[in-house]
C-alpha positions as CSV (number, residue, x, y, z in Angstrom):
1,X,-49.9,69.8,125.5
2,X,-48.6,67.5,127.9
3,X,-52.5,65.1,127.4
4,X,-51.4,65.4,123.9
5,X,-47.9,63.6,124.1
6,X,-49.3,60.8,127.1
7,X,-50.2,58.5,124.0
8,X,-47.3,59.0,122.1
9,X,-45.3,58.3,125.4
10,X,-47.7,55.0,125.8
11,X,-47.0,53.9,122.7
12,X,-43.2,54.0,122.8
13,X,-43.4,52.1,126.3
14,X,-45.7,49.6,124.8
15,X,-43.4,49.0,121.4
16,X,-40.2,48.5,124.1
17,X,-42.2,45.9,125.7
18,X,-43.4,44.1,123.2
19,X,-39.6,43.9,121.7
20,X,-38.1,43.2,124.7
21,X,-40.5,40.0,125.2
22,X,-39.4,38.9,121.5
23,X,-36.1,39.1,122.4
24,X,-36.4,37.4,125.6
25,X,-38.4,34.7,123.7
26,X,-35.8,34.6,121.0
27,X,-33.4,34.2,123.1
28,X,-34.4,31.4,124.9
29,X,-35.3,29.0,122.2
30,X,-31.4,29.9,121.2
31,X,-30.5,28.4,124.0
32,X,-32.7,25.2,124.1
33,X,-31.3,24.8,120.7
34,X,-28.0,25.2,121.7
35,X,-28.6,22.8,124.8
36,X,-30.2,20.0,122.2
37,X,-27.3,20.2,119.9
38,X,-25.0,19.7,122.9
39,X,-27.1,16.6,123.8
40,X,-26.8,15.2,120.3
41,X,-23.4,16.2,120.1
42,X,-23.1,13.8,123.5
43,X,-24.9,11.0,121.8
44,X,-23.0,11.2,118.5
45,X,-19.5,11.0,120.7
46,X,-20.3,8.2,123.0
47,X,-19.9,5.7,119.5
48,X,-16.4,6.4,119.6
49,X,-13.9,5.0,121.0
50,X,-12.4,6.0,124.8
51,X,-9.1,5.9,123.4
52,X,-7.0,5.5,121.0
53,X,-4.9,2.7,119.0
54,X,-1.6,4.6,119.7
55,X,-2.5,5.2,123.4
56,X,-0.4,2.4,125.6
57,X,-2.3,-0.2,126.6
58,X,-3.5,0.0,130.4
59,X,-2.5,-2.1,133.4
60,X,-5.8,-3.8,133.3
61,X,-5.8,-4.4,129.6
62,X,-2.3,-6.5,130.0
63,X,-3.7,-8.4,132.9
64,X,-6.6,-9.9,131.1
65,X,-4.5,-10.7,127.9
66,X,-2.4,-12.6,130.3
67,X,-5.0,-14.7,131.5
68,X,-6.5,-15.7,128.0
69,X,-5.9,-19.3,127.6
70,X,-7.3,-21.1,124.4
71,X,-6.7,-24.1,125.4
72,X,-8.1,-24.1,128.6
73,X,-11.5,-22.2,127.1
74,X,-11.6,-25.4,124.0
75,X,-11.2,-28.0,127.1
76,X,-13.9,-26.0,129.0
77,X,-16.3,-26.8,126.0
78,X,-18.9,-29.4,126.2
79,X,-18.6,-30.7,122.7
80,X,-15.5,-29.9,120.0
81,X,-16.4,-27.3,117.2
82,X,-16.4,-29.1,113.4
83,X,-13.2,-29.9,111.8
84,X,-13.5,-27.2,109.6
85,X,-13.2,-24.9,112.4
86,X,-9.7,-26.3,112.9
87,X,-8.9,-26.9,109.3
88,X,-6.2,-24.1,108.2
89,X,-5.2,-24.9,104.6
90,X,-8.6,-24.3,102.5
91,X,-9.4,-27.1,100.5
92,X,-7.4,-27.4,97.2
93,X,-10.2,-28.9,95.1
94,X,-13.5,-27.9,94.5
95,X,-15.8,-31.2,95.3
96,X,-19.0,-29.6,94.7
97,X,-21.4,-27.1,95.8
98,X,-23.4,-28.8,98.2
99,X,-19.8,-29.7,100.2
100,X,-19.5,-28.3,103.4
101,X,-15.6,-27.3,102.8
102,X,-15.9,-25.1,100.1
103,X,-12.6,-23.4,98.6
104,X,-12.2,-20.0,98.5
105,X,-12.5,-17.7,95.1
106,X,-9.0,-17.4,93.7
107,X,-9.1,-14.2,94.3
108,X,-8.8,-14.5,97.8
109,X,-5.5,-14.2,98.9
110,X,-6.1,-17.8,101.4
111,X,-6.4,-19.8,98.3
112,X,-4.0,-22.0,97.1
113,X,-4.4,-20.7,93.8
114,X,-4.0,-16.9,94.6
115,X,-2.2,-15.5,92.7
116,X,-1.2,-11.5,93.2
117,X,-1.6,-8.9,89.9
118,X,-1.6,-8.3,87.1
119,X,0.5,-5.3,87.7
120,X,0.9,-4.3,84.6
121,X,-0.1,-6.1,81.2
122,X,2.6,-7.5,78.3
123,X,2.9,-5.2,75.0
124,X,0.6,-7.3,73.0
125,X,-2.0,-7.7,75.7
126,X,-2.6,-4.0,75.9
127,X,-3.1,-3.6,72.7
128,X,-5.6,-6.5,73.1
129,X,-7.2,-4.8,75.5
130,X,-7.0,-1.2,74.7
131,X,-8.2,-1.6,70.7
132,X,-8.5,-5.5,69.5
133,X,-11.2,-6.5,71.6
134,X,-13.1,-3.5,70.9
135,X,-12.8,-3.9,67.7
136,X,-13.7,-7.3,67.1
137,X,-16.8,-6.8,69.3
138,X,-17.7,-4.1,66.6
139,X,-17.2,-6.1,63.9
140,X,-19.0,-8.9,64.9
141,X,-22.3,-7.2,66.6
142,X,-25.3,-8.7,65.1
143,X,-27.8,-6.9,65.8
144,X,-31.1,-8.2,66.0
145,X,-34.5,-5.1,67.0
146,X,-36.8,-5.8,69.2
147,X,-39.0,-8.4,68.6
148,X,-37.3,-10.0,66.5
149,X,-38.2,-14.2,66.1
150,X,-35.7,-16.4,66.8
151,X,-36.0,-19.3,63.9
152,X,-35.9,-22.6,66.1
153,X,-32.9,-25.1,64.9
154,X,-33.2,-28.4,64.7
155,X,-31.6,-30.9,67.4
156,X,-28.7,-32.0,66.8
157,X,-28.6,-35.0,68.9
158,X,-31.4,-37.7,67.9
159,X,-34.0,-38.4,70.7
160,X,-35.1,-41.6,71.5
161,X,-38.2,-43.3,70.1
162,X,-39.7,-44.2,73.7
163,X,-40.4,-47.4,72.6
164,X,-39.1,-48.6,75.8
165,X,-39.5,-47.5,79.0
166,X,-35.4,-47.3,79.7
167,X,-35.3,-44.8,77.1
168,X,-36.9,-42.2,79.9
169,X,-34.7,-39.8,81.1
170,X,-31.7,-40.9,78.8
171,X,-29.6,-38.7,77.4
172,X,-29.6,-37.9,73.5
173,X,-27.8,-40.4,71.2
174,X,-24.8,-39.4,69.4
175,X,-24.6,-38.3,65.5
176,X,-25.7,-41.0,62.6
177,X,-22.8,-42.5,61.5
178,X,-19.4,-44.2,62.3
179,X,-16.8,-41.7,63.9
180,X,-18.8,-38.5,63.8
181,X,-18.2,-36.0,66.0
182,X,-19.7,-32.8,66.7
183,X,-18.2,-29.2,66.3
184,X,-18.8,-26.7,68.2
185,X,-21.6,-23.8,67.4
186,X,-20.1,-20.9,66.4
187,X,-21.5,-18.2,69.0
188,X,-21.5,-14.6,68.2
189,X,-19.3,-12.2,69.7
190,X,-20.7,-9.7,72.2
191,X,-19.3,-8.4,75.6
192,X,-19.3,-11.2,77.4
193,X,-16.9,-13.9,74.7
194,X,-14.8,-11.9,72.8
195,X,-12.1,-14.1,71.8
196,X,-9.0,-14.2,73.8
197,X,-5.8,-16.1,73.8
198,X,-6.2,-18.7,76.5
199,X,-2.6,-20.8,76.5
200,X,-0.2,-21.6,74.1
201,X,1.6,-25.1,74.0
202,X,4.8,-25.9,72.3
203,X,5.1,-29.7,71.3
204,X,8.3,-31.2,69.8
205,X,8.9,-34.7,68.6
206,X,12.9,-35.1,68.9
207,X,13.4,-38.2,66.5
208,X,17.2,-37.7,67.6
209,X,15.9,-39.0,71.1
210,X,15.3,-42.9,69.6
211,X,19.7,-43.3,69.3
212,X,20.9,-40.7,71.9
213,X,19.5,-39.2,75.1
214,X,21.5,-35.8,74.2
215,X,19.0,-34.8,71.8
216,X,16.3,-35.0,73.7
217,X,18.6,-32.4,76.9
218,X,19.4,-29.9,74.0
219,X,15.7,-29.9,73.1
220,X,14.5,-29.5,76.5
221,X,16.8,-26.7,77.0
222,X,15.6,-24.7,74.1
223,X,12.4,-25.0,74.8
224,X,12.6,-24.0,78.4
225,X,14.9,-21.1,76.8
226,X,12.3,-20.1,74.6
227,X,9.3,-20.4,76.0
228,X,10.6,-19.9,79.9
229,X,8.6,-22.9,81.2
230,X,9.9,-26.2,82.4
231,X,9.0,-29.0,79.7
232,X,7.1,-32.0,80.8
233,X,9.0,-35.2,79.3
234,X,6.3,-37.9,77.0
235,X,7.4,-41.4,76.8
236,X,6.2,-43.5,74.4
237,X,3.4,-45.8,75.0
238,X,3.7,-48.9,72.8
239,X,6.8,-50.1,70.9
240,X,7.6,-49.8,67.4
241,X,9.8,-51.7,65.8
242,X,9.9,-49.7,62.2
243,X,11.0,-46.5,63.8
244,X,13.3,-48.3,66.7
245,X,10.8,-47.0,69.5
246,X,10.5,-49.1,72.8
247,X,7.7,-48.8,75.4
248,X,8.6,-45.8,77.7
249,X,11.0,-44.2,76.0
250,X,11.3,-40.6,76.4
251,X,10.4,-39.2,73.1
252,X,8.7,-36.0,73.1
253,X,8.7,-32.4,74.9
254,X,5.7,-30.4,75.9
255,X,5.6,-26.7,77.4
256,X,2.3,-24.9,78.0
257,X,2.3,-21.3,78.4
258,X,-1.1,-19.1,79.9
259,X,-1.2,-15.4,81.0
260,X,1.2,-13.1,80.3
261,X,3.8,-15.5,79.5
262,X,1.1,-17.0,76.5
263,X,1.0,-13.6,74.8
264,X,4.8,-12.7,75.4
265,X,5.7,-15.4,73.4
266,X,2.9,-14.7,70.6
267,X,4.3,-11.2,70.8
268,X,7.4,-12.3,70.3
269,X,7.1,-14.4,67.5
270,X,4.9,-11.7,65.6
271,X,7.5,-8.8,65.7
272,X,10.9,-11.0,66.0
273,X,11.1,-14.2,64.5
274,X,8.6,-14.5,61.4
275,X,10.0,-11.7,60.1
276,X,13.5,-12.8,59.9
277,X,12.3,-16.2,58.0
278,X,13.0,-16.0,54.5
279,X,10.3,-16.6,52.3
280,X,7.7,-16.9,54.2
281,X,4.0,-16.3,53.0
282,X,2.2,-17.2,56.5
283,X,-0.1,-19.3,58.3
284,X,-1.8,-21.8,56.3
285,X,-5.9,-21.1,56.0
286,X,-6.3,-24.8,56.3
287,X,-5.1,-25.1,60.0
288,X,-7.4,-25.2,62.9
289,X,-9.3,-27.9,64.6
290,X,-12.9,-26.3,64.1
291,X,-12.7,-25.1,67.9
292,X,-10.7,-21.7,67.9
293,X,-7.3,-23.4,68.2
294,X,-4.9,-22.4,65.5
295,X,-1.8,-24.1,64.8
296,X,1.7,-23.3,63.3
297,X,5.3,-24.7,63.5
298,X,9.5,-23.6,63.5
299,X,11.9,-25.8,61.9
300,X,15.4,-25.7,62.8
301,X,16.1,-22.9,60.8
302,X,13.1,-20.5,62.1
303,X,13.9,-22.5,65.8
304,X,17.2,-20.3,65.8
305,X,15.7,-16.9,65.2
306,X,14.7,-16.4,69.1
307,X,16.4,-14.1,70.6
308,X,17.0,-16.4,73.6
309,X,18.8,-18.8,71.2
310,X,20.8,-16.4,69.0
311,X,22.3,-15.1,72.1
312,X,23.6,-17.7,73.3
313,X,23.9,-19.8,69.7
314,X,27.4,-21.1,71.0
315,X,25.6,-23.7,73.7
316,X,23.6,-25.5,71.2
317,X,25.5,-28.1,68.6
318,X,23.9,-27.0,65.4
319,X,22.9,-30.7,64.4
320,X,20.8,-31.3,67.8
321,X,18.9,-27.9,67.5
322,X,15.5,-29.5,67.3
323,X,12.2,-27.5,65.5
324,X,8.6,-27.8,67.3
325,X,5.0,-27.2,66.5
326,X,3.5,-24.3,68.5
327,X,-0.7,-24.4,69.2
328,X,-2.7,-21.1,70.6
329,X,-5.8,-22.2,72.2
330,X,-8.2,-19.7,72.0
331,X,-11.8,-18.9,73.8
332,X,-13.2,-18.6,70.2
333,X,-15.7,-21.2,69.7
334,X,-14.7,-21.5,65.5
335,X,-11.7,-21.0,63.6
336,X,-13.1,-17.9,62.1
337,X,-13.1,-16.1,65.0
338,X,-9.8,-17.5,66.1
339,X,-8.1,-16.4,62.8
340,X,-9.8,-12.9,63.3
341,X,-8.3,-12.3,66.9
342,X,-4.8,-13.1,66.0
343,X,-5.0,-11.8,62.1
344,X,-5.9,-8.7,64.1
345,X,-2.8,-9.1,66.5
346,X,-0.6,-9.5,62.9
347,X,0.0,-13.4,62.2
348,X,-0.8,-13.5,58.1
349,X,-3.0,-16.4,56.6
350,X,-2.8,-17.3,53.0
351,X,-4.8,-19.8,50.7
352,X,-8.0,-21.0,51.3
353,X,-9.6,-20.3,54.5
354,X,-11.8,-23.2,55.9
355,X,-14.1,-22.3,59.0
């Protein structure tokens, strides 16, 4: 009985061995693993810093900001650095690429021209943004498959015979003929030109000015009024004698609007003051100068509508209330697509349209 059970007995001692190695085994690899994470754990935390920003700054620390000197460190230099090292106002203009003082992008906040937003965009704009421009993009997309050939076009500036060897290198001569002048190619509308208001400029010619000053102060005051901008004075360049105009005498009013000030006062004179005009059919289809700029005009009687003049009608004499012509330049490159963007904002045309 007893030889019997001796192998079962062997067996049992031999399976606790064999376990109690695995286990021993096991156990140690956990703890070189635990003793290699530790190390990397070490590594990872010497990157950071020994303490930190709100900690006060040690004895040691003040004594060596005490003894920085710049000035003594640029005298200690054997040769000065460039001026552009010293230069602190970035240069206003931009002279060209191959300038060593290059301006900064104006969206950098050291330009000169930096200017911070847009926080939030005008009515009109929104809408430009949110559904016109969309829009037109769909209704203008040409599209054109793959592999389609593109139909060459002619020149439209004439070469030069090279009859003579000054014609090398030349540039193209102008269009046959006296005074002609070139429009612009209408380019179609994708992603990257859909037509946008660019500035809007507000002209008036204050015949009033040629026998009193005062007409041309109530002008400027409207205008500024109105449009919000300061308006440059024009002074006549030659005399004449018919109309009773001397050389430099002040005789026009300019203001030119851009941003969100440009389609405020398009906005403006869509929903307020045409209207209120009486009779009024619209812009003409005529109107345009064949480059995307579309121009309409206020007499005295439309001039009066703007809410920034009928509020305060009482500081304007009624007789020296001056009308003025109002242009939007668009970055439409015809007057199609100019009278598309802002037919789309809600400014009418009637009669014949001419591209």
């Amino acid at each position: 009985m007893a030889l019997r059970e001796l192998p079962s007995a062997l067996r049992r001692l031999a399976v606790r061995d064999t376990l109690s190695s695995t286990s021993f085994a096991r156990n140690c690899r956990r703890c070189v693993s635990t003793e290699a994470a530790a190390k990397n754990a070490s590594e990872d935390l010497q990157d950071l810093e020994s303490r930190s920003s709100y900690s006060p700054i040690s004895v040691a620390a003040n004594e060596q900001i005490g003894t920085y000197d710049p000035v003594k460190r640029v005298q200690q230099r054997r040769r000065q650095l460039p001026a552009s090292r010293y230069q602190y106002k970035s240069p206003r203009y931009f002279r060209g690429q191959f300038h060593p003082h290059q301006p900064p992008p104006k969206s950098d906040p050291a330009s000169r021209e930096y200017v911070p937003g847009p926080f939030n965009y005008s009515r009109l704009e929104q809408t430009y943004q949110s559904m016109i421009a969309p829009d037109l993009m769909t209704m203008a997309y040409v599209h054109k498959p793959p592999g389609t050939v593109t139909v060459p076009k002619s020149e439209r500036l004439r070469t030069w015979d090279d009859s003579s060897p000054y014609h090398k290198g030349r540039p193209k001569r102008g269009p046959r003929g006296p005074g002609e002048v070139l429009r612009l190619v209408e380019k179609d509308i994708h992603w990257r030109n859909i037509p946008k208001i660019e500035e809007v400029t507000v002209h008036s010619m204050v015949k009033g000015a040629i026998d009193d000053s005062a007409h041309l102060h109530i002008a400027g005051m409207l205008l500024q009024a109105v449009t919000g901008v300061r308006p440059i004075v024009h002074k006549a360049k030659h005399s004449v004698a018919q109309f009773g105009i001397r050389e430099s005498m002040p005789i026009s009013l300019t203001c030119t609007m851009r941003g969100d000030m440009a389609y405020e006062f398009v906005d403006k004179c869509i929903n307020l003051v045409f209207p209120r005009i009486k009779d009024w059919p619209g812009i003409k289809g005529t109107t345009g100068d064949s480059s995307g700029n579309i121009s309409f005009g206020f007499s005295r009687e439309g001039a009066i509508l703007f809410p920034e003049v009928e509020i305060n009608y009482d500081m304007y004499p009624p007789k020296m209330i001056p009308g003025f012509h109002v242009t939007v330049k668009t970055s439409a490159s015809s007057d199609r697509h100019a009278r598309l963007l802002l037919s789309a904002m809600g400014l009418p045309f009637y009669g014949k349209l001419i591209d």
